[in-house]
C-alpha positions in Angstrom: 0.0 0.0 0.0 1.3 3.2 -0.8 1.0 6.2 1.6 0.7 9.1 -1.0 -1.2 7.4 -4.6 -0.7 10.0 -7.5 1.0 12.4 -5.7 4.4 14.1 -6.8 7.2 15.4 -4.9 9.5 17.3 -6.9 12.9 16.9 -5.4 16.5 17.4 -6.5 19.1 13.8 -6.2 21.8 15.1 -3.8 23.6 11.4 -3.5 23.2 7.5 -4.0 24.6 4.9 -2.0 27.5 3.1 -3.8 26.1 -0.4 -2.7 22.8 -2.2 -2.6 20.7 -3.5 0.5 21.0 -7.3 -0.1 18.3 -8.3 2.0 15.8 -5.6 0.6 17.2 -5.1 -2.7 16.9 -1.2 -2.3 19.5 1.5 -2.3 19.2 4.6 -0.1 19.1 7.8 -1.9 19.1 11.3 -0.4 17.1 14.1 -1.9 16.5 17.7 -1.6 12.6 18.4 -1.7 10.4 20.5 -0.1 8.2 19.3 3.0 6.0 22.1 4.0 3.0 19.7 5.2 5.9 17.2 6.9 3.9 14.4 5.0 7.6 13.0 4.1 9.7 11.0 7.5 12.9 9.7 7.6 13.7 6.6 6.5 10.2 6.2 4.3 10.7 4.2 1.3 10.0 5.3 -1.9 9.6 4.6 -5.7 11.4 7.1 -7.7 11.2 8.1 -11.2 14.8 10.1 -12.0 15.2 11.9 -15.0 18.4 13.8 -16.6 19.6 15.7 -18.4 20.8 13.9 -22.6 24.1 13.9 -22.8 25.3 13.1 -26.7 28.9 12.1 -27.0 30.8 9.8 -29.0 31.1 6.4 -27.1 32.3 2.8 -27.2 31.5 -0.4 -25.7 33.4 -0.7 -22.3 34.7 -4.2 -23.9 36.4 -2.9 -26.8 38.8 -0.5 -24.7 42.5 -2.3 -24.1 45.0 -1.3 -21.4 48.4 -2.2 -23.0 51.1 -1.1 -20.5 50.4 2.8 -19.6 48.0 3.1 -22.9 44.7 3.2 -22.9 43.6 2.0 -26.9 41.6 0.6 -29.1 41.9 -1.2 -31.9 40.5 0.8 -35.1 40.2 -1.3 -38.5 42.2 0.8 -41.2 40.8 -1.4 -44.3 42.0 -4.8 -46.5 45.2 -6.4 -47.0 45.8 -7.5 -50.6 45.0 -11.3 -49.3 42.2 -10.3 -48.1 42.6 -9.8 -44.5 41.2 -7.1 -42.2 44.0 -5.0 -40.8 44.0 -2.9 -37.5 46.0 -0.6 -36.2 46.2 0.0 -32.1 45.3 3.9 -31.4 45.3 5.5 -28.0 42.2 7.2 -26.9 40.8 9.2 -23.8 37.7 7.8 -22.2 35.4 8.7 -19.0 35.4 5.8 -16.8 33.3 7.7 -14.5 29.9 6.7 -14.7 30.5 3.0 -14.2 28.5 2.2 -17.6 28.8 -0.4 -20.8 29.4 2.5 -22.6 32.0 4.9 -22.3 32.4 8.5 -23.8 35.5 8.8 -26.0 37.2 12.5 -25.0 39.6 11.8 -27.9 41.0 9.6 -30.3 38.3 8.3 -32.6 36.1 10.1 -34.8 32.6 9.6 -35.5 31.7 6.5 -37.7 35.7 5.1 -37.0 34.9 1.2 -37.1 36.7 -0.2 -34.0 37.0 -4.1 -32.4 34.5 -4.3 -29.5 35.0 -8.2 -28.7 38.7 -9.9 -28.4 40.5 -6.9 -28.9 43.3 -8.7 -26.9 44.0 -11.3 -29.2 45.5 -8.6 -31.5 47.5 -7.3 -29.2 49.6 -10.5 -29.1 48.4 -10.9 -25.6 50.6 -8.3 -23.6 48.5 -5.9 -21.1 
């Protein structure tokens, strides 16, 4: 049963706990929000609905990044040897690791539409890290 059905309460994310309740599967969140009525106690639970802000940037799967020695790279595809094989060529880039997501924006280093490896990257690379 929910204390509040339909009703809204604006409110601004201020943080998120880095782990997750195992026994109630939940994550505590505190948020900014006003409380004028003091309808709202500590420690309620809640569903929330969080929205942001789009962020476009250029990004690549999280599995195609490589780190070989102090380089962070990627292997970029650079067209067809005259036998017929694929050849690559290893090219450093700058990503945000920040977010903790599959997908990570490329600061620099690729350009838009650059056809990278995503899967076994590695196996290029001879095998050194």
């Amino acid at each position: 049963m929910f204390a509040f059905p339909g009703k809204v309460f604006p409110a601004r994310v201020e943080w998120v706990a880095g782990t997750l309740d195992p026994s109630t599967r939940t994550a505590k969140v505190r948020c900014v929000l006003e409380n004028t009525e003091r309808a709202l106690k500590p420690e309620m639970y809640a569903t929330l609905f969080i929205s942001v802000d789009e962020r476009k940037a250029l990004a690549i799967p999280r599995g195609s990044l490589l780190r070989l020695g102090e380089q962070t790279a990627v292997f970029v595809e650079k067209g067809t040897a005259p036998d017929g094989r694929h050849v690559f060529l290893r090219t450093p880039v700058s990503v945000d690791e920040s977010e903790g997501s599959k997908w990570l924006p490329v600061a620099h280093g690729l350009e838009k539409g650059t056809r990278i490896v995503t899967e076994g990257g590695i196996l290029l690379s001879g095998g050194s890290s």
